[in-house]
C-alpha positions, 0 to 999 in steps of 0.5 A: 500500500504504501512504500515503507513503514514509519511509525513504530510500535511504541509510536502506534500505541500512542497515536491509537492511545491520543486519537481514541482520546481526542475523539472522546473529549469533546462529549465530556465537556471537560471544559468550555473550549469543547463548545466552540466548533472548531475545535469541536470538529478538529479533535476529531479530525486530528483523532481520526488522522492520528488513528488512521496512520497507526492503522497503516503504519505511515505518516506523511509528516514523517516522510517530509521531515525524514523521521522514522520510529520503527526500526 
């Protein structure tokens, strides 16, 4: 799918761990940033970005900047 790994192990746990996290806050209310939308809807779109590369192992931002976590 795509040309090389570059997310580690340790590194997709905490994209899965942040983005499930991310998702969930906004229906908390922990605090009143929630009700503004846009950062409403941008937790959940950096949510799901961030779940998304852990599924597939790749990040885009790494490549441009020549950072790899796995080995």
């Amino acid at each position: 799918m795509f040309k090389s790994a570059n997310v580690g192990r340790l590194d997709q746990v905490l994209r899965i761990i942040v983005g499930i996290a991310l998702i969930a806050a906004p229906y908390f209310y922990v605090s009143d940033i929630w009700e503004s939308q846009p950062f409403y809807y941008g937790a959940h779109i950096v949510g799901a970005i961030l779940i998304l590369t852990a599924f597939v192992r790749f990040c885009p931002l790494y490549r441009i900047v020549g950072m790899r976590t796995c080995s």
